[in-house]
TORKOL-4160 file (C-alpha; in steps of 0.2 Angstrom, whole numbers, padded with zeros to 4 digits, m for minus):
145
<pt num="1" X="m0034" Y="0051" Z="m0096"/>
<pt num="2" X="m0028" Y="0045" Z="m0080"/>
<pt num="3" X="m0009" Y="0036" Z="m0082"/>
<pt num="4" X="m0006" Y="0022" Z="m0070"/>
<pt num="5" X="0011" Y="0031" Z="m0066"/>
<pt num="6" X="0001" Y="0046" Z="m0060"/>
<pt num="7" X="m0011" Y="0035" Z="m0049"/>
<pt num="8" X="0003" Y="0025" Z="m0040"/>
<pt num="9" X="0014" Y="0038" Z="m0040"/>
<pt num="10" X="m0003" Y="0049" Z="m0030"/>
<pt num="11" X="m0007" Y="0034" Z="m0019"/>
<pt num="12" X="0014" Y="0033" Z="m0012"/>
<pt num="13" X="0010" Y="0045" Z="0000"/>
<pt num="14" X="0001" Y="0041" Z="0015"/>
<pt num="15" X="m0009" Y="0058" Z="0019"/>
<pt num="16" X="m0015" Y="0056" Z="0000"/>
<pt num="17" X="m0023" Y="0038" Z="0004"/>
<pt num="18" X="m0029" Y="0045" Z="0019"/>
<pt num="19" X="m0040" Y="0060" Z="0008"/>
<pt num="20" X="m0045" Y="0047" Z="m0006"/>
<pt num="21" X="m0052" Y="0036" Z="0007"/>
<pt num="22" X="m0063" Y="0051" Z="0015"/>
<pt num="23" X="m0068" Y="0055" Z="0000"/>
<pt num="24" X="m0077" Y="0038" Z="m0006"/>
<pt num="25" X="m0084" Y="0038" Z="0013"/>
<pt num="26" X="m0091" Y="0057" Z="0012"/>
<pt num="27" X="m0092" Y="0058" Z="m0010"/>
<pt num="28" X="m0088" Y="0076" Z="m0008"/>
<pt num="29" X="m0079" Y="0087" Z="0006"/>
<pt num="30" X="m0073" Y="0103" Z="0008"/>
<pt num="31" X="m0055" Y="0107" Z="0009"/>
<pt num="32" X="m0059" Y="0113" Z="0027"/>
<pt num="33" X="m0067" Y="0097" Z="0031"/>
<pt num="34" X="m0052" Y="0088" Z="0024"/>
<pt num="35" X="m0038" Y="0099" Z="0034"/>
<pt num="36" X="m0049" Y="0096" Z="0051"/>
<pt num="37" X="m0054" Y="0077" Z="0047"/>
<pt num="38" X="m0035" Y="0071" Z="0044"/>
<pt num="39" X="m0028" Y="0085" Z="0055"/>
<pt num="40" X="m0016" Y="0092" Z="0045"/>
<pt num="41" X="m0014" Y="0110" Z="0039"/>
<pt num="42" X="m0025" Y="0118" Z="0028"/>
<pt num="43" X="m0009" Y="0124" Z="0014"/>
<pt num="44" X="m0002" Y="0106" Z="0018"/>
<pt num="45" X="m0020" Y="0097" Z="0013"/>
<pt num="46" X="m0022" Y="0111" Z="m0001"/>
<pt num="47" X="m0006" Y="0104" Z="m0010"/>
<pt num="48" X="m0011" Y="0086" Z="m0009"/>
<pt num="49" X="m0028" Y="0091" Z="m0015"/>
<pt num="50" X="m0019" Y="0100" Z="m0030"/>
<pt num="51" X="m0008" Y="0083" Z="m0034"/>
<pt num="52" X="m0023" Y="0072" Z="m0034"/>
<pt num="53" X="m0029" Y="0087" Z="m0046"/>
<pt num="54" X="m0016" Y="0088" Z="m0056"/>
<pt num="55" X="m0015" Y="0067" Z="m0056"/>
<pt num="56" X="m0036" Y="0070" Z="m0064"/>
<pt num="57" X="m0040" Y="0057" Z="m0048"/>
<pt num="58" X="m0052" Y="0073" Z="m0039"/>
<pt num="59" X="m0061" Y="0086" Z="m0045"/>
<pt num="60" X="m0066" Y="0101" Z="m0039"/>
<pt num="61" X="m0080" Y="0114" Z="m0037"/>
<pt num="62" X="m0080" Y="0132" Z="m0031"/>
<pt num="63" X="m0096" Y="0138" Z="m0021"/>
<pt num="64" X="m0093" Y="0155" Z="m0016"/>
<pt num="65" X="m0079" Y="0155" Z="m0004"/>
<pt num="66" X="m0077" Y="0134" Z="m0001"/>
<pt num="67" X="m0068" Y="0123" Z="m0013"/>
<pt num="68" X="m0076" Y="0103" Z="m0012"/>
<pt num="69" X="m0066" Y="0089" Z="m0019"/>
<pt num="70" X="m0074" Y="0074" Z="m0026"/>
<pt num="71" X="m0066" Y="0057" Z="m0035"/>
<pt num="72" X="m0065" Y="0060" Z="m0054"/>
<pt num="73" X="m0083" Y="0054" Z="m0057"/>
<pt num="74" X="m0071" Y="0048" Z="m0075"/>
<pt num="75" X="m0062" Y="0038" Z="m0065"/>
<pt num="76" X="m0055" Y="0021" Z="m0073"/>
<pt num="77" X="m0065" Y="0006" Z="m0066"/>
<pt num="78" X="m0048" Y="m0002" Z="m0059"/>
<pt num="79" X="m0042" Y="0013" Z="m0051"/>
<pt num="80" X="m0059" Y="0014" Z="m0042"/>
<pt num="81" X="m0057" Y="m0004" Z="m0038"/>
<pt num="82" X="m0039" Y="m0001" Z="m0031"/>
<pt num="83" X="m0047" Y="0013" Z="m0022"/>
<pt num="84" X="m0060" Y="0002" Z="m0012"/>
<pt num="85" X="m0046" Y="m0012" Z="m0009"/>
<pt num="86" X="m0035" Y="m0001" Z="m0002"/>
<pt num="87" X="m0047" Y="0006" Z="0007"/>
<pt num="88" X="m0054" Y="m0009" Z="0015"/>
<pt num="89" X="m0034" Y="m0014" Z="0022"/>
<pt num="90" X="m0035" Y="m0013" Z="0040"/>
<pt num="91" X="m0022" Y="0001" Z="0042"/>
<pt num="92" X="m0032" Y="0012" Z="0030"/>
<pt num="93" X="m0047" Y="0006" Z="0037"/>
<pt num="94" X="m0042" Y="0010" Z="0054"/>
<pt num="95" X="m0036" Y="0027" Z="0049"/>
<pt num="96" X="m0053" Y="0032" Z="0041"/>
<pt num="97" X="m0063" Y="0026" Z="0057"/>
<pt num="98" X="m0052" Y="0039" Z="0066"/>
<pt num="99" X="m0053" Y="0053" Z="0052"/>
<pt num="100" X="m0073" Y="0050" Z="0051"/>
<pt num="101" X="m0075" Y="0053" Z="0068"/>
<pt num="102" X="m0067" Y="0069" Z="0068"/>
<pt num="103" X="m0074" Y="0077" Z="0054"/>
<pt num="104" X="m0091" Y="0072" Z="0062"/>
<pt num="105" X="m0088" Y="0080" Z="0079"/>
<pt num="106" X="m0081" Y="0098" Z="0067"/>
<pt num="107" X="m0091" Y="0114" Z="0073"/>
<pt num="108" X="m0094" Y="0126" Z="0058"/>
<pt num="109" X="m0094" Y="0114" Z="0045"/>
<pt num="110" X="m0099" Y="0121" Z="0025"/>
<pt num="111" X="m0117" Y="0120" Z="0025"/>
<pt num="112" X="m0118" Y="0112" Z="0042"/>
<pt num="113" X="m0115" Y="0095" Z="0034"/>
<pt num="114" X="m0115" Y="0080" Z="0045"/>
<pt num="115" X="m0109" Y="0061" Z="0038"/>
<pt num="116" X="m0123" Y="0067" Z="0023"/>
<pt num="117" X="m0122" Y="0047" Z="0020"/>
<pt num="118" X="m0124" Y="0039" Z="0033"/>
<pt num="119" X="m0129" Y="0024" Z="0024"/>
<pt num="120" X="m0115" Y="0021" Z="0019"/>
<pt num="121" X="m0105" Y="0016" Z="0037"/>
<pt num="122" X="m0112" Y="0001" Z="0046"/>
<pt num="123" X="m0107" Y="m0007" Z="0060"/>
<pt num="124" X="m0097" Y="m0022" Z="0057"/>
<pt num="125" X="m0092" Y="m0025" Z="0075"/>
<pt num="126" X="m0097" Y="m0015" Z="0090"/>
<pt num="127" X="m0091" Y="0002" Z="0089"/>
<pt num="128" X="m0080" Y="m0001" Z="0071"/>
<pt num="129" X="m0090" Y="0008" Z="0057"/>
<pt num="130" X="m0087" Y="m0003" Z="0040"/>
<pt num="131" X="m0086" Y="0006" Z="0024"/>
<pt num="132" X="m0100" Y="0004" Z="0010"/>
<pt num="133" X="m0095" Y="0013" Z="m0007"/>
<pt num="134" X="m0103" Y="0016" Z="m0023"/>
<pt num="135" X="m0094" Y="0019" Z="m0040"/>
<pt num="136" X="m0094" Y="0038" Z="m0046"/>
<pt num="137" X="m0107" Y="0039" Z="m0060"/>
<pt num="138" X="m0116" Y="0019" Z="m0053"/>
<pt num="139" X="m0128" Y="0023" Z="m0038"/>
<pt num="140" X="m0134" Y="0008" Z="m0040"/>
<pt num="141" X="m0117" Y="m0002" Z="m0036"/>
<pt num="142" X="m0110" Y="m0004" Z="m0019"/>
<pt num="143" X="m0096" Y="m0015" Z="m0011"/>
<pt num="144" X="m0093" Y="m0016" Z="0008"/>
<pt num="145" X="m0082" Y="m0023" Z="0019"/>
């Protein structure tokens, strides 16, 4: 079970808020797609992936040689909300338009994924992709900014 300690302990760290937001935007990534999206290192995104782990926010799933993070699909209902309001702030916001676009223009990427969801980014204003999420486990449900 997920401690509220654990979760805003997890979400103190900026790079960590930067990965949750990716991963309500693409679902599920691999660690290679995280590293390149948010340009950091791929040991340096390995540890905060294990702390979101460790913290039972992600979980992850081996496919031969890739690891893919995805939000806890046990994830508390208001730790998903927090998630989506944190999200929608306007620095965080700003941050994933940035990271999206990178990991779209990535060469090589597991499976040759591209934005697989497109549906959910729409454009709000010209040029600024808003994003739309849905609940882990509730495909039916989706909030938008």
């Amino acid at each position: 079970m997920l401690s509220s300690n654990d979760f805003f302990d997890v979400l103190a760290d900026a790079t960590r808020r930067r990965i949750l937001a990716l991963l309500l935007a693409e679902e599920e990534l691999s660690v290679a797609e995280i590293a390149h999206a948010i340009d950091c290192s791929q040991p340096k995104t390995s540890r905060h992936l294990a702390k979101l782990r460790d913290a039972r926010i992600t979980q992850v799933r081996r496919d031969r040689v890739w690891k893919y993070y995805r939000l806890q699909p046990q994830l508390p209902a208001w730790a998903f909300h927090l998630l989506q309001v944190m999200v929608q702030s306007s620095e965080l916001s700003t941050r994933l338009n940035s990271d999206m676009i990178r990991l779209s223009a990535m060469a090589d990427r597991p499976e040759s994924r591209v934005l697989r969801r497109p549906e959910r980014l729409s454009m709000v204003e010209p040029g600024v992709p808003a994003l739309s999420v849905v609940a882990p486990g509730e495909p039916g449900r989706a909030t938008s900014r």
